[in-house]
N, C-alpha and C positions, 0 to 999 in steps of 0.2 A: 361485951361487944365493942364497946369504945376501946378497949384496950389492945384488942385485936385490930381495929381499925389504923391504932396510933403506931402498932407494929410492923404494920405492913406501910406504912407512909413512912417510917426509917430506913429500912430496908431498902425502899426503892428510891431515896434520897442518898444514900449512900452508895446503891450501886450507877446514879447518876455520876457522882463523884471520882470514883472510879474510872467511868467513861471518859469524862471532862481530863481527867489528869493524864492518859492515855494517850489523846488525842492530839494534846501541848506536845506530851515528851515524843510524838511520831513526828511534828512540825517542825520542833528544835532539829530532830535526826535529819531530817531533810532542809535541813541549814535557814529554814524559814524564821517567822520571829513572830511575835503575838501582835493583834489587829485590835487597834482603839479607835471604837465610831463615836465622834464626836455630831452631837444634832445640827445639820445646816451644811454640814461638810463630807467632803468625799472620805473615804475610807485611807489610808495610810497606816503604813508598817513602820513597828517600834522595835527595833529585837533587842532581843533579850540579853541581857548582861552578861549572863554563865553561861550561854548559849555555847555548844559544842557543836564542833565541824566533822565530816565523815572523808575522810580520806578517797576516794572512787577507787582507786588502786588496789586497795588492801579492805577498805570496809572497816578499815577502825577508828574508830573515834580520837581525836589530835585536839589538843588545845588552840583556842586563838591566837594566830600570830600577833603580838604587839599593833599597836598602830604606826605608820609611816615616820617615818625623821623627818624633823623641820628643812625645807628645802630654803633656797637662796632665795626665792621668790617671797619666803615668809619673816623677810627677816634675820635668819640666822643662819650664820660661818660654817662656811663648809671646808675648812681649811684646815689638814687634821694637823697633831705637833711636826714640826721639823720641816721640810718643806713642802712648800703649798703652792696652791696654781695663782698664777698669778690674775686672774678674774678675780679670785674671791672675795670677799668682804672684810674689809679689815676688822680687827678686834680690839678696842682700845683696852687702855690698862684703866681699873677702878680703881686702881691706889697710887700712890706716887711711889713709884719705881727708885729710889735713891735718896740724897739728904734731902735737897728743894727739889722741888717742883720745875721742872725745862720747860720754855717755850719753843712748842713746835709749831707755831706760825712764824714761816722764814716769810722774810721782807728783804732781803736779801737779794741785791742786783749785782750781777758781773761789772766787772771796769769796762769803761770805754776801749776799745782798742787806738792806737794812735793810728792818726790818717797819715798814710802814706800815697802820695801822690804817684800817677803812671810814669812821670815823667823820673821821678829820683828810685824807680826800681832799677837800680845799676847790674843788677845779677839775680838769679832767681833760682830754682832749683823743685822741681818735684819729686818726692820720696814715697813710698807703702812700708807702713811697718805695722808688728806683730806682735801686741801685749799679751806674752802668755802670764794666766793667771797662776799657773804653779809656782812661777819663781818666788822666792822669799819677797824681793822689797813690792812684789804685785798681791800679794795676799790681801790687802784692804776690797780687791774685786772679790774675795769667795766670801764676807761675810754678811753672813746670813743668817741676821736675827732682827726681830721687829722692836721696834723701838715703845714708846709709851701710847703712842696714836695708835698702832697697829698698824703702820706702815713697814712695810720688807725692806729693810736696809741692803739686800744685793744686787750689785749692779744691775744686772739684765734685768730687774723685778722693776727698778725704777724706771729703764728706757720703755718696754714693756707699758708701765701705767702711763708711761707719758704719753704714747703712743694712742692708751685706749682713751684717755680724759682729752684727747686732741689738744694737746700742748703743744705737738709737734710733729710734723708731718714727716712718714718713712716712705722710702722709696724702694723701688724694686734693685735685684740684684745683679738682672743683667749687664748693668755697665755702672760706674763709680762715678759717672756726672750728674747723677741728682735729675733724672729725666723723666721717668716713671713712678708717679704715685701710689703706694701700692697700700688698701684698705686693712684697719687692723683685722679682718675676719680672712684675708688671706693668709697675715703674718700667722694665724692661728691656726691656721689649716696645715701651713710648713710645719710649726712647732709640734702637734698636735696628730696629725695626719687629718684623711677626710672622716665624715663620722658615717657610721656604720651602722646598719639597721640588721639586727640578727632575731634568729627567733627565741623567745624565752616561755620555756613551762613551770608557770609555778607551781612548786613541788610540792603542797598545802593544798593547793584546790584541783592543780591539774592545769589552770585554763593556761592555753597556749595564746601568747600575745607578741608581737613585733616590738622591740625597744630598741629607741636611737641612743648609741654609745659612743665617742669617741678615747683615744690614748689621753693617759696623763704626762704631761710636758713634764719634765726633770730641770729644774735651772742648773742643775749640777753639772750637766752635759756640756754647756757654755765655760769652756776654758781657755777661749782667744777673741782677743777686737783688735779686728785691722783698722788701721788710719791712713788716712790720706793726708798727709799735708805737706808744705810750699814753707822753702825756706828762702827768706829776699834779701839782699843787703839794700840799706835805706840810705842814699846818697846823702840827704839832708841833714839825717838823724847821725850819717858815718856809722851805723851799726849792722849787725847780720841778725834777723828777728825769723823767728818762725808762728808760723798760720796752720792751727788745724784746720782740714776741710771739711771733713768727714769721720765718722765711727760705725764700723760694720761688727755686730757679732757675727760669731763662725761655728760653726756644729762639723764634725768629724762623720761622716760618710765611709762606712764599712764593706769588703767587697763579701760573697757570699762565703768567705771560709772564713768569716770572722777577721782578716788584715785589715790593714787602715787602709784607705783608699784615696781620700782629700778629704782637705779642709774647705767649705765655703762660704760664705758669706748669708747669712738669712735676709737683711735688709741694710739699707745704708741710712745712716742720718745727718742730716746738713750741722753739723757741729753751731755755728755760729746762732742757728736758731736752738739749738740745744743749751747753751750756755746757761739761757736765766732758766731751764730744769736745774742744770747741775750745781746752778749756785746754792741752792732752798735744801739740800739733802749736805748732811756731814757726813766724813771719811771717817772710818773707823781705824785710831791710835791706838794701836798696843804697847804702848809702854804710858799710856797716858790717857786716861776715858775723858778726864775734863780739858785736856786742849786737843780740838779737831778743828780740821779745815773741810772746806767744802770740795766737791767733786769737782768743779772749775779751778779750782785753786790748785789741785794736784794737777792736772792737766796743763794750765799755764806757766804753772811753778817744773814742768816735767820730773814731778815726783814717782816717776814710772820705770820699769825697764822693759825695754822693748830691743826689735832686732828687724834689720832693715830686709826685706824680700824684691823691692822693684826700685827700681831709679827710670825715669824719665828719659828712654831711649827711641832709636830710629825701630827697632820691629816690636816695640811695645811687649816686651818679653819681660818675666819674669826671672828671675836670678835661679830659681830650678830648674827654666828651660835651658839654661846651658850650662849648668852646673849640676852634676845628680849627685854629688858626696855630700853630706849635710855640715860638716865642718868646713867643707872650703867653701859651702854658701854664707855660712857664720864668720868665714874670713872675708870673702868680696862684702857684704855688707858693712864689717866695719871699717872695710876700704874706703867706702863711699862714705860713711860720715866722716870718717878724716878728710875726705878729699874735702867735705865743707868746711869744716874747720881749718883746713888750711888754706881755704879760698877767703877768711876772712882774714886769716895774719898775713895773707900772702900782700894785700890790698896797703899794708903799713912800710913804712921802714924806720927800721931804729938804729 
């Protein structure tokens, strides 16, 4: 009789078990997860490790997708190789990059400019010109590689961070006198376009959800800086001296069959507050990585080639607007810089 007893209290322990395992693997299907009551506290959901997801679509069973990528809020670079947005986070090096170790804390201050008084500006002159980056001795602007801090070494990356770390304040591009302050979340908006909220299904669970997205900026696109500057002769000093004013980058504007369209300007920057940026960042030497100069230095030094577009006229005209050949605008420009140049020999006799 006991044996009988103990046979039947197996039996219905085992088909308890049965039921119990059943029951699990119906919750897992329906994406649920196993339930631990702890004494004193409410109930909460633990799921399960190997836990499998059901497709709604199809009814078949999918693996779990991974967990999320670390975003820029936790820490870490979202900056994939080669070119990156320029928000992101930099990356420093954990090794020393070379033979010694560089210091990249620049302490580095621009020169004094000499004062030149109103009274000993004996002549003056204002100019617009046109540093394209494709030409050979302008290539130090296309490089584009990050240094040992993790800073972006190309141009636009540096005006850009200066912009967003409020170094130095950009103005809008309506007009070239420095009149309209214009917020980095605008300049981002140009670069960038506006951001976009589209609908997305994800394609694992099904659920339909709104995500805000904006375009990724290309620094690549940036292949001209206009300037503004003022060439004066200094009565006192007897020299002819030039004053950058300003540095515009420009992005190319496409019409709808793909042709060019214009060149414009994204923002303007007051040069002179710009300086002590450009003193703190080295130019990239290609025939020589250990002697560099700073980005002030090239610019005062006119280590540049450029080509004049405006000169300082009665209907404020461009050299396009009465010239539409592109060579003979490349001829009146270099007109005009001779004409300076010969406004300082002109000033001597020998």
């Amino acid at each position: 009789m006991r044996a009988v007893i103990l046979n039947r209290i197996g039996w219905c322990s085992l088909l308890l078990v049965v039921v119990l395992a059943t029951e699990a693997n119906a919750q897992r299907r329906r994406g649920g997860g196993t339930t631990r009551r702890t004494p004193g506290a409410e109930q909460t959901a633990t799921p399960t490790q190997d836990a499998s997801v059901v497709n709604p679509a199809t009814g078949n069973s999918v693996a779990t997708p991974p967990p999320p990528a670390p975003t820029a809020a936790d820490g870490a670079s979202l900056r994939p190789d080669g070119i990156g947005i320029p928000v992101d986070t930099p990356r420093k090096s954990l090794r020393t990059d070379g033979i010694s170790e560089k210091n990249f804390i620049k302490d580095r201050v621009p020169i004094a400019y000499d004062h030149i008084r109103s009274d000993d500006e004996f002549w003056e002159k204002k100019i617009w010109q046109v540093i394209d980056t494709r030409e050979k001795m302008n290539l130090p602007f296309q490089y584009n590689v990050e240094d040992e801090s993790g800073t972006n070494q190309l141009f636009i990356n540096i005006l850009l961070n200066a912009i967003k770390n409020k170094e130095v304040e950009a103005f809008s591009a309506i007009d070239d006198r420095f009149t309209t302050v214009l917020p980095y979340a605008d300049i981002q908006t140009k670069l960038s376009g506006e951001e976009k909220t589209v609908r997305s299904i994800d394609p694992v669970t099904g659920e339909e959800k709104m995500v805000t997205t904006r375009d990724e900026f290309d620094p690549r696109t940036v292949v001209q800086y206009k300037i503004k500057e003022i060439w004066v002769f200094d009565k006192e000093a007897s020299a002819l001296k030039v004053r950058i004013l300003g540095i515009a980058p420009m992005v190319s504007r496409m019409n709808e069959d793909g042709s060019f369209r214009a060149a414009i300007p994204l923002f303007w920057l007051y040069y002179p507050d710009l300086r002590p940026v450009l003193a703190r960042y080295d130019v990239y030497n290609q025939n020589n990585d250990a002697a560099t100069m700073s980005w002030e230095d090239l610019f005062e030094m006119r280590f540049f080639s450029s080509f004049v577009i405006k000169e300082n006229n009665t209907y404020n005209r461009e050299i396009k607007d009465y010239i539409k050949d592109g060579t003979m605008r490349l001829l009146e420009g270099q007109a005009i810089k001779d004409k300076i140049f010969n406004k300082e020999q002109d000033m001597w006799q020998y």
